[in-house]
PDB file of N, CA, C and O in Angstrom:
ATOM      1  N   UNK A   1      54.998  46.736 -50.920  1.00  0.00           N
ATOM      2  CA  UNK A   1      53.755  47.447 -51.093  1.00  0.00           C
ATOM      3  C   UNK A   1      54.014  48.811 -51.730  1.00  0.00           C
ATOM      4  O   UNK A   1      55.004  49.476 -51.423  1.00  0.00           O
ATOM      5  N   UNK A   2      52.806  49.350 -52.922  1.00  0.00           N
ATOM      6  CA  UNK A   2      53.459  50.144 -53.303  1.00  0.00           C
ATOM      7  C   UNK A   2      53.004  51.483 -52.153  1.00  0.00           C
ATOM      8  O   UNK A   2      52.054  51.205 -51.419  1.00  0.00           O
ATOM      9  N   UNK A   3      53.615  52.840 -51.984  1.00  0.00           N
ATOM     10  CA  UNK A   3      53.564  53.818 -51.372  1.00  0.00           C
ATOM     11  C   UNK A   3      53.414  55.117 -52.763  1.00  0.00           C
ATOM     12  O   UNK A   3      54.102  55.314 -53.765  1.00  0.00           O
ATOM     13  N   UNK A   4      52.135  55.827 -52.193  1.00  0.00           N
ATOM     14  CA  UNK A   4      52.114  56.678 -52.846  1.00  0.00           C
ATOM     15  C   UNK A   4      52.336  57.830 -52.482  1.00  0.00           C
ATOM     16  O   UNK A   4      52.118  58.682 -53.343  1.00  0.00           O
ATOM     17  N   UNK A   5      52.899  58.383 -50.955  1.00  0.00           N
ATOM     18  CA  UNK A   5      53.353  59.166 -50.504  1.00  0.00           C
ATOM     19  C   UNK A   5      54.908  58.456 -49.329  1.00  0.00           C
ATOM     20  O   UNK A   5      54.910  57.829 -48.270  1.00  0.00           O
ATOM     21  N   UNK A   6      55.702  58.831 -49.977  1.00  0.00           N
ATOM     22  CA  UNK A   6      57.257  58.359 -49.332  1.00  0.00           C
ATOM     23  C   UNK A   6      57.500  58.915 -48.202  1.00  0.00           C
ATOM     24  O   UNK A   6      58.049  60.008 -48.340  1.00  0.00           O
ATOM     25  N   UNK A   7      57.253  58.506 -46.793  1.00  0.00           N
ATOM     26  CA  UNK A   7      56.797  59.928 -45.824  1.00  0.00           C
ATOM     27  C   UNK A   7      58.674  60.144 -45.365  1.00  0.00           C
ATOM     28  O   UNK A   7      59.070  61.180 -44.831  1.00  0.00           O
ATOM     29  N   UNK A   8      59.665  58.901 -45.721  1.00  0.00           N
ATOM     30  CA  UNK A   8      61.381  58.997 -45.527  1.00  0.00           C
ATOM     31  C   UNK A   8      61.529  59.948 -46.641  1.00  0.00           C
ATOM     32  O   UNK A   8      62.716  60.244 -46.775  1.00  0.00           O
ATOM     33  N   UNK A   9      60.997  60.355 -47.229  1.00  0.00           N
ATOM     34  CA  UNK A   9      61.673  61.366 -48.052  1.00  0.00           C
ATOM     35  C   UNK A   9      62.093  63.194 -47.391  1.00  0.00           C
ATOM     36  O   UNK A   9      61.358  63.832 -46.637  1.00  0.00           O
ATOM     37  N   UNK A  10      63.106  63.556 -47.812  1.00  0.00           N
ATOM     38  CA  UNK A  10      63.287  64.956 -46.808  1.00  0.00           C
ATOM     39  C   UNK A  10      62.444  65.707 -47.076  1.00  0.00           C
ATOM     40  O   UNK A  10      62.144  66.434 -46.129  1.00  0.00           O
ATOM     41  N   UNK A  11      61.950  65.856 -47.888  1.00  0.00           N
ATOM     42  CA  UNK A  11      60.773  66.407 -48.049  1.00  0.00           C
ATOM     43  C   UNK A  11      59.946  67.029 -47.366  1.00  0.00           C
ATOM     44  O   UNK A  11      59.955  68.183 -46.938  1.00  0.00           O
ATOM     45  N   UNK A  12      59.125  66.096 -47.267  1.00  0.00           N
ATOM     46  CA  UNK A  12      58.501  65.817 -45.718  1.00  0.00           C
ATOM     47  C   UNK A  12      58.437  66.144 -44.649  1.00  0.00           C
ATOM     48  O   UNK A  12      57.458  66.484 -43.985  1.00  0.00           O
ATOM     49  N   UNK A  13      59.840  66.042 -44.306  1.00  0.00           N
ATOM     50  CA  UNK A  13      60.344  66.502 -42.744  1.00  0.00           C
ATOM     51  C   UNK A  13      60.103  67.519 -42.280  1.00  0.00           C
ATOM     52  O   UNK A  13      59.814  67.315 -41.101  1.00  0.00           O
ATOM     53  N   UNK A  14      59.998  69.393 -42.705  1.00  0.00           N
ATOM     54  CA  UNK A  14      59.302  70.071 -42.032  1.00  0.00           C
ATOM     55  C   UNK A  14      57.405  69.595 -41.893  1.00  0.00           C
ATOM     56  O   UNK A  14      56.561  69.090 -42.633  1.00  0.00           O
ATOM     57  N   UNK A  15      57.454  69.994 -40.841  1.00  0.00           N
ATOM     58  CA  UNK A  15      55.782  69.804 -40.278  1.00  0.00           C
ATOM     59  C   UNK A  15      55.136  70.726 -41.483  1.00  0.00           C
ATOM     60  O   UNK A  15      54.207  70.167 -42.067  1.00  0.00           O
ATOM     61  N   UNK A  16      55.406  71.782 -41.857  1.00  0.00           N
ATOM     62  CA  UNK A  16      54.387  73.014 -42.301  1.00  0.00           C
ATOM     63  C   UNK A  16      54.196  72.593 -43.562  1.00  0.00           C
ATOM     64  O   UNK A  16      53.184  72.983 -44.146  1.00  0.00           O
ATOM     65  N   UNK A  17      55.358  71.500 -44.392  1.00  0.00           N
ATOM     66  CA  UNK A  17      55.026  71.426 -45.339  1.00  0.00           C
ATOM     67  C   UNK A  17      53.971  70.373 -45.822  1.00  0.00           C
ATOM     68  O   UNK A  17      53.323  70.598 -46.844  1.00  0.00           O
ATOM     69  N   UNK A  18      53.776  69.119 -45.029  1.00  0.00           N
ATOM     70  CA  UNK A  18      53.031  68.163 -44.441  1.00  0.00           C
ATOM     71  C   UNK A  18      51.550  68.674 -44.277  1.00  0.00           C
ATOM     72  O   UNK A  18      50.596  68.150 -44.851  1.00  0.00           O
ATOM     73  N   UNK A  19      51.469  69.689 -43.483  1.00  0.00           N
ATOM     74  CA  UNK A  19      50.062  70.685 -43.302  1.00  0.00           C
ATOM     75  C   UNK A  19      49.857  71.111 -44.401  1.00  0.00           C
ATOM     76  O   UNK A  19      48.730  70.860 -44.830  1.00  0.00           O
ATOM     77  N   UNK A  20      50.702  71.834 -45.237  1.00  0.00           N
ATOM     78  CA  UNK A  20      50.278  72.289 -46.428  1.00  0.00           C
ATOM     79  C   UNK A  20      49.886  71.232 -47.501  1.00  0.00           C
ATOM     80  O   UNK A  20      48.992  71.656 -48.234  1.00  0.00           O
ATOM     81  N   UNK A  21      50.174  70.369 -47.702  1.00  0.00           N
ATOM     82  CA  UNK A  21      49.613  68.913 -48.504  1.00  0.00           C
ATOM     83  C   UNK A  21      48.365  68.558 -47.991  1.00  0.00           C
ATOM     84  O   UNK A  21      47.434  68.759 -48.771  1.00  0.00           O
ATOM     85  N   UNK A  22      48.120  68.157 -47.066  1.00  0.00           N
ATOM     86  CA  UNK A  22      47.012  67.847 -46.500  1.00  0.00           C
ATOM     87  C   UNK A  22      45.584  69.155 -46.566  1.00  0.00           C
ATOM     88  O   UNK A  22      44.361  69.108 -46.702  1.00  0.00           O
ATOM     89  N   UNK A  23      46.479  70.081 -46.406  1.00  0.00           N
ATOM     90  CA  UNK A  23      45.419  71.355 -45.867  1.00  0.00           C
ATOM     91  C   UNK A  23      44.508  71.611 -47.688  1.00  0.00           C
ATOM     92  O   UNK A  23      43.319  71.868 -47.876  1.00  0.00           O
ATOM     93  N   UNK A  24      45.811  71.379 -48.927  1.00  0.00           N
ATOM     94  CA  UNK A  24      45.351  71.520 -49.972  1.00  0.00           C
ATOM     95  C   UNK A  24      44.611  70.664 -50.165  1.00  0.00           C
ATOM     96  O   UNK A  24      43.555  71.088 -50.634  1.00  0.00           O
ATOM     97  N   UNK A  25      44.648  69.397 -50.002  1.00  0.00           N
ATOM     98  CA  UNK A  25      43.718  68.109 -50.627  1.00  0.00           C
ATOM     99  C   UNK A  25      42.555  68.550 -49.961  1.00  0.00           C
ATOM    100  O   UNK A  25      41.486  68.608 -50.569  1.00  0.00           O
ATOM    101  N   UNK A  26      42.662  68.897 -48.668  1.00  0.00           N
ATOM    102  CA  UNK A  26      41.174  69.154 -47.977  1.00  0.00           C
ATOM    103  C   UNK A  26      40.266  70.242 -48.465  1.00  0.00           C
ATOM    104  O   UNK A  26      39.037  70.174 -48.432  1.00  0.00           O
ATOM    105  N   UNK A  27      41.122  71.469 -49.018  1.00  0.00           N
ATOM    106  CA  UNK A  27      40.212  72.766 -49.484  1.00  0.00           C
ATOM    107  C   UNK A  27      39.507  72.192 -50.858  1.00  0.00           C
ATOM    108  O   UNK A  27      38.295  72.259 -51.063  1.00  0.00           O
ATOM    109  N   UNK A  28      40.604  71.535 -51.897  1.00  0.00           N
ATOM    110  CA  UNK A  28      40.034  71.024 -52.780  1.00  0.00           C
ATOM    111  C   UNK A  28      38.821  69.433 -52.717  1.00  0.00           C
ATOM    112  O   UNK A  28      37.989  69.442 -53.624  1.00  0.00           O
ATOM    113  N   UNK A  29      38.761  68.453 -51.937  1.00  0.00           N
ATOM    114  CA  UNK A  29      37.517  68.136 -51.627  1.00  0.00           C
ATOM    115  C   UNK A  29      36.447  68.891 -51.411  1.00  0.00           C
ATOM    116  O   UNK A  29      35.514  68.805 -52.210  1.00  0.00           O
ATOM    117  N   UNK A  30      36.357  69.816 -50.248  1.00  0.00           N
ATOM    118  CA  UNK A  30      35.431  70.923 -50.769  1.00  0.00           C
ATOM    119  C   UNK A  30      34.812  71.903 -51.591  1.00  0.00           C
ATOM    120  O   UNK A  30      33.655  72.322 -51.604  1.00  0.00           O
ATOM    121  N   UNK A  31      36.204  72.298 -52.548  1.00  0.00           N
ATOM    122  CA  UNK A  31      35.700  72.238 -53.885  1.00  0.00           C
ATOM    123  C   UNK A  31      35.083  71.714 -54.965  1.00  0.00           C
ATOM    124  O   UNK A  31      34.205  72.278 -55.619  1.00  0.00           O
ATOM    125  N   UNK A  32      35.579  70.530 -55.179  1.00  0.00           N
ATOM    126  CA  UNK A  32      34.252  69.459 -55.685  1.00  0.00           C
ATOM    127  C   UNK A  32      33.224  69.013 -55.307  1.00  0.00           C
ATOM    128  O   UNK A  32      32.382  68.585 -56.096  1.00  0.00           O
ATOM    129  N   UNK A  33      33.043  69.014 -53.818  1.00  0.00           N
ATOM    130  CA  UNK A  33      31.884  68.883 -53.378  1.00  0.00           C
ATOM    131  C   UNK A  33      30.794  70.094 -53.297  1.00  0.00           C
ATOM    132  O   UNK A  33      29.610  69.826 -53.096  1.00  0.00           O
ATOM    133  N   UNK A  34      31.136  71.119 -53.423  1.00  0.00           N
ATOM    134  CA  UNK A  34      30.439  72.307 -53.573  1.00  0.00           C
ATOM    135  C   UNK A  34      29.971  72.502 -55.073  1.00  0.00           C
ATOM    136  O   UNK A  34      28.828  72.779 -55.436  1.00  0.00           O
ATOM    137  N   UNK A  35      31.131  72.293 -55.906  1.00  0.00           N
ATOM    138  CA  UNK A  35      30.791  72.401 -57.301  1.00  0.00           C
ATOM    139  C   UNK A  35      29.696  71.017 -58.054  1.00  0.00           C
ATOM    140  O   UNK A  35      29.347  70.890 -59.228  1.00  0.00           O
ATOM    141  N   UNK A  36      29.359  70.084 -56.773  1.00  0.00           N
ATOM    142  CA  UNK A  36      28.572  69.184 -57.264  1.00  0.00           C
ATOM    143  C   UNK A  36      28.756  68.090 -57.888  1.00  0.00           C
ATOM    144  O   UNK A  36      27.925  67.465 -58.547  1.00  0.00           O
ATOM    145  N   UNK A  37      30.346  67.724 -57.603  1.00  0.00           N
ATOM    146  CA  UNK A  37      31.154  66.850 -58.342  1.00  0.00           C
ATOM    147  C   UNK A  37      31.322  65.851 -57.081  1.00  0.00           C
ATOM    148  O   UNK A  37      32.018  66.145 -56.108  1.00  0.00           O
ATOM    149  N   UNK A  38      30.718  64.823 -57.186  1.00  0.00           N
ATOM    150  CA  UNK A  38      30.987  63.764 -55.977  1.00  0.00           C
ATOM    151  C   UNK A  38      31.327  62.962 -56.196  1.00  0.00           C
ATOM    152  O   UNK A  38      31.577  62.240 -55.231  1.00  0.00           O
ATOM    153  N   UNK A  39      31.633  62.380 -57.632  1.00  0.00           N
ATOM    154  CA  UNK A  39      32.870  61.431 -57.322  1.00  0.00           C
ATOM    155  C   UNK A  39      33.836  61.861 -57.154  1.00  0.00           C
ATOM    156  O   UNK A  39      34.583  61.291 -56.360  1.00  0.00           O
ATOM    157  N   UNK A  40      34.281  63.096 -57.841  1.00  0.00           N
ATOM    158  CA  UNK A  40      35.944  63.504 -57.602  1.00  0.00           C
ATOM    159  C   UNK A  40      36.255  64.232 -55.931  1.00  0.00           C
ATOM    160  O   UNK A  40      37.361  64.520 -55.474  1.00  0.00           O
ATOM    161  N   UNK A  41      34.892  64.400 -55.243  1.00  0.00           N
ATOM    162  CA  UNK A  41      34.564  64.741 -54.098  1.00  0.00           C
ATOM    163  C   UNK A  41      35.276  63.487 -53.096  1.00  0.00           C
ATOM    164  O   UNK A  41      35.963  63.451 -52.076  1.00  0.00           O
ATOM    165  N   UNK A  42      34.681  62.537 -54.022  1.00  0.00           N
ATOM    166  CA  UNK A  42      34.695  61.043 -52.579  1.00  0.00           C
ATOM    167  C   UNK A  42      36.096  60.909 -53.057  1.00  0.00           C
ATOM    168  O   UNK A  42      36.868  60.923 -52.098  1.00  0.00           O
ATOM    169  N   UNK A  43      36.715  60.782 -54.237  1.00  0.00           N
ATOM    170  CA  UNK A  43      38.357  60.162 -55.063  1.00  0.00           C
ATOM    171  C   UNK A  43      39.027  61.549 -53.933  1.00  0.00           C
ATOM    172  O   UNK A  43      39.677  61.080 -52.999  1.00  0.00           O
ATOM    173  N   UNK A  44      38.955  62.749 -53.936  1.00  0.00           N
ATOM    174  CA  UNK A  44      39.682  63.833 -53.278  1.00  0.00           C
ATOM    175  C   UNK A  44      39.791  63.305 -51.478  1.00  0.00           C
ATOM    176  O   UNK A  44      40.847  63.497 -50.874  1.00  0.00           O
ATOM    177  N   UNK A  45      38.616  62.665 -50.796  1.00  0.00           N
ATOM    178  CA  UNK A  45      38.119  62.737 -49.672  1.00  0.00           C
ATOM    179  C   UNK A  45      39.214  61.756 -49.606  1.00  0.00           C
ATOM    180  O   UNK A  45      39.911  61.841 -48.595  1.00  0.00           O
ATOM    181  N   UNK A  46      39.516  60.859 -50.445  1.00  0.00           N
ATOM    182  CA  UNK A  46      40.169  59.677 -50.221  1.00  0.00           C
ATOM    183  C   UNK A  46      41.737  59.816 -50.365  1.00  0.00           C
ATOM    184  O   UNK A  46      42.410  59.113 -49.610  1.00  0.00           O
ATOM    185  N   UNK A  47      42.209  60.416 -51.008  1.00  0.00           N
ATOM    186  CA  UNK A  47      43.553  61.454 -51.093  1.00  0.00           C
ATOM    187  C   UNK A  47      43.647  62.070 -49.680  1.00  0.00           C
ATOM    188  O   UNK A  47      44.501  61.696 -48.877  1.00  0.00           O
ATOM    189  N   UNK A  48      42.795  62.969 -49.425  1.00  0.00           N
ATOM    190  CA  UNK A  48      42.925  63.757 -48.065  1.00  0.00           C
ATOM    191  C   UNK A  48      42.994  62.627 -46.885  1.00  0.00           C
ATOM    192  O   UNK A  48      43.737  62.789 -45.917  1.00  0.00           O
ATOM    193  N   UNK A  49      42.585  62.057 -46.958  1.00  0.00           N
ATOM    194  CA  UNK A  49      42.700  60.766 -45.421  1.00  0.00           C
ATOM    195  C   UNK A  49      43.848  60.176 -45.747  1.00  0.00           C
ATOM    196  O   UNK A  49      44.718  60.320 -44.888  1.00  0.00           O
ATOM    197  N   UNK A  50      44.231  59.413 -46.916  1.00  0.00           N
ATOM    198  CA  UNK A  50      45.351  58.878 -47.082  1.00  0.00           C
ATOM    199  C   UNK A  50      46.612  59.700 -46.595  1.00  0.00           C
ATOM    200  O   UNK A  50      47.507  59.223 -45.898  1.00  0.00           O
ATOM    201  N   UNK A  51      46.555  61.021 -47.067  1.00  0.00           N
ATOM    202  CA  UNK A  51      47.374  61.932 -47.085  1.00  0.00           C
ATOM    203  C   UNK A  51      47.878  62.437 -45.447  1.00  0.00           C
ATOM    204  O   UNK A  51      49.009  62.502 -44.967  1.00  0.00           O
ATOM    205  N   UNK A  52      46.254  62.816 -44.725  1.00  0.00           N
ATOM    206  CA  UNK A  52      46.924  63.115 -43.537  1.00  0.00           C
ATOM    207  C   UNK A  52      47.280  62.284 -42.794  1.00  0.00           C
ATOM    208  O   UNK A  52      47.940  62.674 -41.830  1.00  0.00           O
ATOM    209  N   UNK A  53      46.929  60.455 -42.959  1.00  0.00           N
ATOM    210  CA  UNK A  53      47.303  59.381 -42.391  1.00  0.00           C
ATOM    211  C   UNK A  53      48.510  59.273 -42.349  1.00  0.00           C
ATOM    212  O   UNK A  53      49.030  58.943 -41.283  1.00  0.00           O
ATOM    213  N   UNK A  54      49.358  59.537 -43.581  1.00  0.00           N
ATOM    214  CA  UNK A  54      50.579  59.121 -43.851  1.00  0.00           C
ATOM    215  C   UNK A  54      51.293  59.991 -43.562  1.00  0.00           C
ATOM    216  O   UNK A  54      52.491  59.791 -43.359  1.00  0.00           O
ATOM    217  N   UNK A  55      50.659  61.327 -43.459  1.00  0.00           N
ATOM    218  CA  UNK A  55      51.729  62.474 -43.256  1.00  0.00           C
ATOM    219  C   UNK A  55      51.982  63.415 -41.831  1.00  0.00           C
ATOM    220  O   UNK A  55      52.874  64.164 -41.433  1.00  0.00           O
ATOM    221  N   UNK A  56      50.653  62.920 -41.303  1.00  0.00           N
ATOM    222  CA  UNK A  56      50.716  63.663 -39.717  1.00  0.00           C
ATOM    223  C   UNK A  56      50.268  62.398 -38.645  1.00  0.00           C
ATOM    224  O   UNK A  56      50.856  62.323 -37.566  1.00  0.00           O
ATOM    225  N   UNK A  57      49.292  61.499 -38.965  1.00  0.00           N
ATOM    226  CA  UNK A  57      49.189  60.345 -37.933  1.00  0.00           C
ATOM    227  C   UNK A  57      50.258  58.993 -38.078  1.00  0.00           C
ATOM    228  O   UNK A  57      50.486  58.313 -37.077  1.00  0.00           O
ATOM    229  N   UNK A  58      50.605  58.813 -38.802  1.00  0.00           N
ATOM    230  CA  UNK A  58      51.797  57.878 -38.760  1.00  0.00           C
ATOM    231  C   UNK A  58      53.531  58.141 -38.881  1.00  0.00           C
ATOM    232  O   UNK A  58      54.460  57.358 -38.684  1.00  0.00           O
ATOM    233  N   UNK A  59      53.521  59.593 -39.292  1.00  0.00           N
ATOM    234  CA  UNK A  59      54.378  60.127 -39.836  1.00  0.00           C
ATOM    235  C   UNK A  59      55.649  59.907 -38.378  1.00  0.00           C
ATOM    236  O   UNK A  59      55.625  60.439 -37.268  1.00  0.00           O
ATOM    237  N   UNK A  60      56.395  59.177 -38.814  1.00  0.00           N
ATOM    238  CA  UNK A  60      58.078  59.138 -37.861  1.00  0.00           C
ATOM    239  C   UNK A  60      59.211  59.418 -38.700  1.00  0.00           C
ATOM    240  O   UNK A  60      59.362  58.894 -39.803  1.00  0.00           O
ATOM    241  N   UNK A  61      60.110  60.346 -38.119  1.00  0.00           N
ATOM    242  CA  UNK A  61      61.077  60.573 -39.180  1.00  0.00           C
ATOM    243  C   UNK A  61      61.888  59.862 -38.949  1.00  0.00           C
ATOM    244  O   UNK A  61      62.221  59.565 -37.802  1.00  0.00           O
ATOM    245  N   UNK A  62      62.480  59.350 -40.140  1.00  0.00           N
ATOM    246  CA  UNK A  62      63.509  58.294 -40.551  1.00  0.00           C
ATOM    247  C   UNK A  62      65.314  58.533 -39.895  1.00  0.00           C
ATOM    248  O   UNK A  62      66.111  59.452 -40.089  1.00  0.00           O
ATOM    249  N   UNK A  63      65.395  57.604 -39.306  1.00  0.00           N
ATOM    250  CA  UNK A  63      66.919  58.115 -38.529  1.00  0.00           C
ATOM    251  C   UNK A  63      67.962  58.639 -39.343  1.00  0.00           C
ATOM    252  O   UNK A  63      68.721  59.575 -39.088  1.00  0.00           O
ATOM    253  N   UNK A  64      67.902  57.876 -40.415  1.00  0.00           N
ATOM    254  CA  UNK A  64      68.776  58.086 -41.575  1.00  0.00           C
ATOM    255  C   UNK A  64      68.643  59.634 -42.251  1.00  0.00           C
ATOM    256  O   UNK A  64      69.745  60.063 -42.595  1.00  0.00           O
ATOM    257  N   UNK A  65      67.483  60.585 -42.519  1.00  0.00           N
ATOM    258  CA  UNK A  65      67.443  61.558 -42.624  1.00  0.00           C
ATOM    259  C   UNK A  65      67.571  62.096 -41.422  1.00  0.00           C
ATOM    260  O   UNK A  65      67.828  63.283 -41.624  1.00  0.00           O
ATOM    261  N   UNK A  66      67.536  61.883 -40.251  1.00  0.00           N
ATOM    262  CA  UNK A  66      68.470  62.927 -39.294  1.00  0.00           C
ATOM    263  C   UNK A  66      69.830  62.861 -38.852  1.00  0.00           C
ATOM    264  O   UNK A  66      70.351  63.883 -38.405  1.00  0.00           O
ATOM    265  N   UNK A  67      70.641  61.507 -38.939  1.00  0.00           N
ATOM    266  CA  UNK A  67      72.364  61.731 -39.406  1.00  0.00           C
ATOM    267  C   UNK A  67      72.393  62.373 -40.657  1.00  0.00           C
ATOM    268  O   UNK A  67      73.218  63.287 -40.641  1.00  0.00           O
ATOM    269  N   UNK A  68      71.964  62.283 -41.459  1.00  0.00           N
ATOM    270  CA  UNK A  68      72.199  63.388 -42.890  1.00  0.00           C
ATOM    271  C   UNK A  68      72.422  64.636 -42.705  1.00  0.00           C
ATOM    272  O   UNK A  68      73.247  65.412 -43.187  1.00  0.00           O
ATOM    273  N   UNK A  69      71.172  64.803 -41.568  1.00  0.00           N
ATOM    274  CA  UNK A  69      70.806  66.626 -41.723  1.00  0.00           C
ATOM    275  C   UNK A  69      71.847  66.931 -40.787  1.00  0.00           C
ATOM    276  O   UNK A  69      72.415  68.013 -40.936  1.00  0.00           O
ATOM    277  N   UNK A  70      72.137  66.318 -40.023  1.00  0.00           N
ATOM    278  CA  UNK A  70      73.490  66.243 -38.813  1.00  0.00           C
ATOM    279  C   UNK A  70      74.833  66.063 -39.483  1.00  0.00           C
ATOM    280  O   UNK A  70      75.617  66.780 -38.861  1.00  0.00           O
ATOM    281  N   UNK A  71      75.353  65.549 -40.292  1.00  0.00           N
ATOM    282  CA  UNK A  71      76.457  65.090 -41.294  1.00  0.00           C
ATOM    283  C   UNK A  71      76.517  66.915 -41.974  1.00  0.00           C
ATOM    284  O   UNK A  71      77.553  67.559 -41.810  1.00  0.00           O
ATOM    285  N   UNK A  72      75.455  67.468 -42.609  1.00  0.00           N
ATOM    286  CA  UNK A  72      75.656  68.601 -43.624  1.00  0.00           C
ATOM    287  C   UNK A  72      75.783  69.479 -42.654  1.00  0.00           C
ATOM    288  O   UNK A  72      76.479  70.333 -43.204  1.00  0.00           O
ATOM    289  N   UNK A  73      75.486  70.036 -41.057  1.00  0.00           N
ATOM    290  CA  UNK A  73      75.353  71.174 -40.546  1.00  0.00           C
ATOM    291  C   UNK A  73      76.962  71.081 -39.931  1.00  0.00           C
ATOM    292  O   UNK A  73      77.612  72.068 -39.586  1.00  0.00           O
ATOM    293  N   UNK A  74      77.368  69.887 -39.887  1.00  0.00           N
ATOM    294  CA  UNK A  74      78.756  69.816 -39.130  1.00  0.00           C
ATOM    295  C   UNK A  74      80.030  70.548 -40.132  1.00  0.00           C
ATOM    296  O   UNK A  74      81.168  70.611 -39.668  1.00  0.00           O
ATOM    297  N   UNK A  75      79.828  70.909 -41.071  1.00  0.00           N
ATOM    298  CA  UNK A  75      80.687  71.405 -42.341  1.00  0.00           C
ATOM    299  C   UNK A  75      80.784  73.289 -42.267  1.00  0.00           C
ATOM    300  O   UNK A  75      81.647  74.120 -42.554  1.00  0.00           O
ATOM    301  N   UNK A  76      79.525  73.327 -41.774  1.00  0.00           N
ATOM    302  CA  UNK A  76      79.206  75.209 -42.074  1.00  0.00           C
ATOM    303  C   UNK A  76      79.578  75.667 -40.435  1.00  0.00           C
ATOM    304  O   UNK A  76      79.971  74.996 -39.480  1.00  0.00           O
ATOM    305  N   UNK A  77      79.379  76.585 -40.530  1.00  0.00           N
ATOM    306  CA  UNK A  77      79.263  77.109 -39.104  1.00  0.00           C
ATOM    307  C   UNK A  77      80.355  78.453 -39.365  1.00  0.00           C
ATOM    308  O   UNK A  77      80.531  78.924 -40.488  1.00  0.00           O
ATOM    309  N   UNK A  78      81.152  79.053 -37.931  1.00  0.00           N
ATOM    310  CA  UNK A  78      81.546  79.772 -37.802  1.00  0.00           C
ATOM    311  C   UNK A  78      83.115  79.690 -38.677  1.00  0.00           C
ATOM    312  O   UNK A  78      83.726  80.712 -38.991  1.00  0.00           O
ATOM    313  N   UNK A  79      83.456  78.726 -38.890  1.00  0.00           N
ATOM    314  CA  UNK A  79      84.551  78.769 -40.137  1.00  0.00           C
ATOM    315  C   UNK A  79      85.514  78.638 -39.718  1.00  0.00           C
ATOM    316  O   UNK A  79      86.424  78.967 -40.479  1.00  0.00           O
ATOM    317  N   UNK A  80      86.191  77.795 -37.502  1.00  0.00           N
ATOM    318  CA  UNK A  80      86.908  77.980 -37.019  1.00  0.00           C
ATOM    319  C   UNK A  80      87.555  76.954 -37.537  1.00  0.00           C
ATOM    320  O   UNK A  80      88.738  77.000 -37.201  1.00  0.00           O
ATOM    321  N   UNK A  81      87.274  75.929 -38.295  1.00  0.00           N
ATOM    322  CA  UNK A  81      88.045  74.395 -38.587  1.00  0.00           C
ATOM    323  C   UNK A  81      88.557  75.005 -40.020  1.00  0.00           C
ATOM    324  O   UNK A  81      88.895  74.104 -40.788  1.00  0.00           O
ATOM    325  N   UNK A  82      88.707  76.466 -40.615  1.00  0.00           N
ATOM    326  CA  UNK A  82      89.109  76.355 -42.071  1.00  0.00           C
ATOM    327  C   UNK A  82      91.037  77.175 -41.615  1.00  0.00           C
ATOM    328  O   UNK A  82      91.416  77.896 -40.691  1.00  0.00           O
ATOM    329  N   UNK A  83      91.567  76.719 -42.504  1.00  0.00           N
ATOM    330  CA  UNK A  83      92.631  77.066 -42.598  1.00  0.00           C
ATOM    331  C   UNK A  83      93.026  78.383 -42.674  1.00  0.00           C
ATOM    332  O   UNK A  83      92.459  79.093 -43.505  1.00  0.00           O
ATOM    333  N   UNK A  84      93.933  78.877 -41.935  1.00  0.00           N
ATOM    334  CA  UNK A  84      94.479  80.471 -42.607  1.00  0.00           C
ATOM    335  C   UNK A  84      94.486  81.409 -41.280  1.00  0.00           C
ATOM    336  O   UNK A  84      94.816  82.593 -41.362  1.00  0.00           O
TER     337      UNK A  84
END
């Protein structure tokens, strides 16, 4: 099936940025609907539901992006594993 929002992508994964996608599609439906534009009103309305469906009501993060983010933090740190 195709997906028009990849919610496994890292992307994604902070919450705020998720809100901010959603929060935009929603200001802009109201923009077209104010400006008197109702199809791009109902096409926007339909973006915004899709959007927060996929991005805050179904949204599970993918295991595989959290060994990743776990794999890259194990490298940095205080620098006691470097030589010298």
């Amino acid at each position: 099936m195709l997906k028009f929002i990849d919610p496994d992508h890292p992307f994604y994964r902070p919450l705020w940025i998720r809100l901010l996608i959603v929060g935009f599609c929603g200001v802009w439906t109201v923009v077209e609907f104010l400006g008197e534009q109702t199809m791009w009103g109902m096409i926007f309305l339909a973006v915004t539901a899709y959007a927060s469906a996929a991005l805050l009501v179904f949204y599970r993060p993918s295991e595989k992006g959290v060994e990743k983010a776990g794999d890259e933090g194990q490298g940095k740190g205080d620098g006691s594993d470097a030589a010298g």
